[in-house]
N, C-alpha and C positions, 0 to 999 in steps of 0.2 A: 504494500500500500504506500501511494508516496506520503512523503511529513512535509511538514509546513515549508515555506519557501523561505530561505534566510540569507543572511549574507555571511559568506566565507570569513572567519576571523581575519585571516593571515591575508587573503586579496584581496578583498573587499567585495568581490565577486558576489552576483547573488546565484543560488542555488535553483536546480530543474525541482526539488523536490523530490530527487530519488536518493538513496544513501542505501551502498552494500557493505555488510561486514563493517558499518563506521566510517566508508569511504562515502563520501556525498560528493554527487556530479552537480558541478559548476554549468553554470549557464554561460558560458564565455562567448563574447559578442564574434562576427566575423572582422576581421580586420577591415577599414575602408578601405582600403585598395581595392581589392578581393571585390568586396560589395559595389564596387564602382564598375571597374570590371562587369562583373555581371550584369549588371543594367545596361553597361554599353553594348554588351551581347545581344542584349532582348532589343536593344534599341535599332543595334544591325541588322539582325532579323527584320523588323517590322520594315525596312529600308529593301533591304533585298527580297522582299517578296511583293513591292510596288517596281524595282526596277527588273527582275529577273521572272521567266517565266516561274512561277513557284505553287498553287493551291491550284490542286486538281479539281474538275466538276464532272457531271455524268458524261459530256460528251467533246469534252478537252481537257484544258488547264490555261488559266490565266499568264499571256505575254507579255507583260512588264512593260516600261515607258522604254525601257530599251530597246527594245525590240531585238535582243540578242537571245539566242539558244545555241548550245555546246554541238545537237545534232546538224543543227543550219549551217554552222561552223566545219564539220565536218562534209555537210553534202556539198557546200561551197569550194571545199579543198577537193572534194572528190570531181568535181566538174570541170576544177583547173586542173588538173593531170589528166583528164579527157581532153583536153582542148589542146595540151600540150601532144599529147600521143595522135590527136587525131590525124596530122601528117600521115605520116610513119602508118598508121591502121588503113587507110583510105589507098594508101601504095602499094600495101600488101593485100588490100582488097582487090584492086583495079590487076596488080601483076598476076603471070604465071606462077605456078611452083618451081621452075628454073630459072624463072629471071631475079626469084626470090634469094634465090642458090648461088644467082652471080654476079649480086650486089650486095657488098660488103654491108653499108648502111641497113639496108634491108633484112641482109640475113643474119648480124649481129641483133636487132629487135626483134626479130621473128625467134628465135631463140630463147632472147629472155622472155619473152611475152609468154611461149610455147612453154618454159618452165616452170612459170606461176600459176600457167593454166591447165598443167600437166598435175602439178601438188594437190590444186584446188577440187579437182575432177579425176583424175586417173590412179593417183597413187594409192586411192583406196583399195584398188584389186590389183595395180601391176607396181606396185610398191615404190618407194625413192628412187628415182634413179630409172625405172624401168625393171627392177632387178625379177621381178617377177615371183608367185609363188606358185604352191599344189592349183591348178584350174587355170592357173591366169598366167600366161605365155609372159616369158622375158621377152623385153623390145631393146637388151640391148647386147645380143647376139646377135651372129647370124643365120641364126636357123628363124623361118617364116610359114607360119600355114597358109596366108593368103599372096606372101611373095611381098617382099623389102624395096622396092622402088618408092621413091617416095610418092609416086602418081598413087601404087598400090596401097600403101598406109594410109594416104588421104582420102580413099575409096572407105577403108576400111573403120575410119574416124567419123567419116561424115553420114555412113548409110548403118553401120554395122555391123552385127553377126547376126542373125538366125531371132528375128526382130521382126516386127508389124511391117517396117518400112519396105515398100515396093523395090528397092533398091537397095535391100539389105544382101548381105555373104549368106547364102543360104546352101546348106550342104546335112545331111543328115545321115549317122551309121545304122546300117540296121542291128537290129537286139538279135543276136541272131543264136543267143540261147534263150532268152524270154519267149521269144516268137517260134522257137520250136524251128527252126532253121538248120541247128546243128543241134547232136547229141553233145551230151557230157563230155563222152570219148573224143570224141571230134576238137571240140574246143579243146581242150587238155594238148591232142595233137598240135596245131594249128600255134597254140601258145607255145610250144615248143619252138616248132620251126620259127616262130617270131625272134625266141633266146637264139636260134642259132646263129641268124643275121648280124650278133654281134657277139661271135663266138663264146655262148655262155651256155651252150646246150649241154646235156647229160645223157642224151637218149637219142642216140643215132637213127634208129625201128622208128619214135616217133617222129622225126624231125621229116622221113621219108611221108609217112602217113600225110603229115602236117602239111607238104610241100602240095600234095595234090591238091588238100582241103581251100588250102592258099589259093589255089592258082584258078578254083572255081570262084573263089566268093571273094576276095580279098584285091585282087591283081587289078581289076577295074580302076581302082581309086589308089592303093597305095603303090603303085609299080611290080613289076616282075622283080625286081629285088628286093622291094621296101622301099624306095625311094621316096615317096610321097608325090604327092602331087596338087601345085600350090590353084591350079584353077576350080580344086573341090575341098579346098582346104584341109587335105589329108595328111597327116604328120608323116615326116619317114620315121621308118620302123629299122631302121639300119645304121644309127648312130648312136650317140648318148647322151640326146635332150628328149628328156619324158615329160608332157605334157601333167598327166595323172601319177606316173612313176611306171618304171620300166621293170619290176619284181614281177616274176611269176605271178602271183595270186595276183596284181591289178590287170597285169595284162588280161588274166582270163575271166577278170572283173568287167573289163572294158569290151573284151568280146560278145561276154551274157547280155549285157544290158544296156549298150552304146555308151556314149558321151556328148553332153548334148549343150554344151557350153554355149551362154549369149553374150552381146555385148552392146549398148546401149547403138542408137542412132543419134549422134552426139549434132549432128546439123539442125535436130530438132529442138535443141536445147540452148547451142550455143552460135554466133553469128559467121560468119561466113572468115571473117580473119582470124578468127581464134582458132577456130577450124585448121587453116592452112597453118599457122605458127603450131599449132601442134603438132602437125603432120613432119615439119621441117624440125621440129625439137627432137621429135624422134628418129627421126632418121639418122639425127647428127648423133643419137648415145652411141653411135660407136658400132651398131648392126645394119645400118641402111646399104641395100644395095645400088 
């Protein structure tokens, strides 16, 4: 319970009225500074909320005599780096994908541009750099399912893969153990002969088997060796870039049940010069043919 309110012998201080164990708390004033302070707070306040945009309502917030905001600030600065780039964007509009290639000016900005707009957009599935992972091809090798030109990358940027767009990469494996096309046995074979392609076979009986299986169903699309073939976007099967992984059990994963990878129609999303600076970003990681 608090006691009576008194004043401190020794300060003179008057008391809250509380007192523990014989220890009684002091009502000690705030210092004026302190207190000055503070009302100069409350004072700035009431100042910056007549000159800054500051009290929100249902269907805004109040714009201040200033007429300044941090976002308007921001869309202003974003508008003057449009205005500066637009040059430079309108040249890469208007040019070819070679004359982009053979103008320094040109192709140093198609570059940078291609790698901000590669970070912002691509490296979600084909990582930094291009480096690629499991589903999503490295762009900055030279192994290609749809073929490394840069005409060809730009085909495949602007339309591309296996997508709604009239003008997408379209190419399809069949499941050709889902679908009852090939036995267990068969495919078992067939995967075989695939390991032999790069000397990793164990079963000579199957590799033979596998060879014929091959040469019906497979030879169409990936070549008489494995080679692949970039007009149906078929990987070769005769080196050592695996799309999904090149192990026994994927491969005769990928035989059962296809592989059926897309990849966005990026002209739909993005303008016509982003478009080409990508095409030319990539090509230049160092795998463009």
């Amino acid at each position: 319970m608090p006691t009576k309110i008194e004043k401190d012998e020794i300060t003179g201080t008057e008391t809250t009225g509380h007192e523990w164990d014989g220890i009684k708390e002091l009502n000690t004033p705030l210092p004026k500074w302190w207190v000055y302070i503070f009302y100069a707070t409350i004072a700035w306040s009431l100042v910056y909320f007549v000159l800054y945009p500051a009290i929100p309502s249902l269907s805004g917030h109040t714009n201040g005599t200033l007429g300044y905001w941090s976002r308007g600030e921001m869309n202003a600065s974003l508008e003057e780096g449009r205005a500066q780039r637009a040059p430079f964007v309108n040249r890469i509009r208007a040019a070819s994908l070679e004359d982009i290639r053979r103008t320094p000016e040109l192709l140093n900005f198609a570059i940078a541009g291609g790698r901000v707009a590669f970070a912002e957009n691509c490296a979600p599935c084909h990582q930094a750099g291009g480096a690629g992972t499991r589903g999503y091809p490295s762009l900055a090798d030279d192994v290609w399912l749809w073929g490394g030109t840069i005409a060809d990358i730009h085909q495949s940027i602007a339309y591309g893969v296996r997508n709604a767009n009239e003008r997408s990469r379209t190419s399809q494996m069949p499941r050709f153990g889902a679908d009852g096309m090939l036995d267990a046995a068969q495919i078992q074979d067939v995967a075989e002969f695939v390991l032999s392609l790069t000397n990793r076979s164990t079963d000579a009986a199957r590799v033979a088997r596998g060879a014929t299986v091959f040469a019906e169903n497979c030879v169409s699309c990936h070549g008489d060796r494995g080679e692949g073939n970039v007009e149906f976007g078929a990987p070769a099967l005769n080196g050592q870039v695996w799309l999904y992984g090149g192990d026994r059990a994927t491969i005769v994963e990928s035989i059962t049940n296809s592989r059926s990878g897309n990849m966005p129609a990026w002209s739909e999303r993005l303008d016509d010069a982003t478009v080409k600076m990508l095409a030319v970003y990539v090509h230049a990681l160092g795998g463009g043919r």
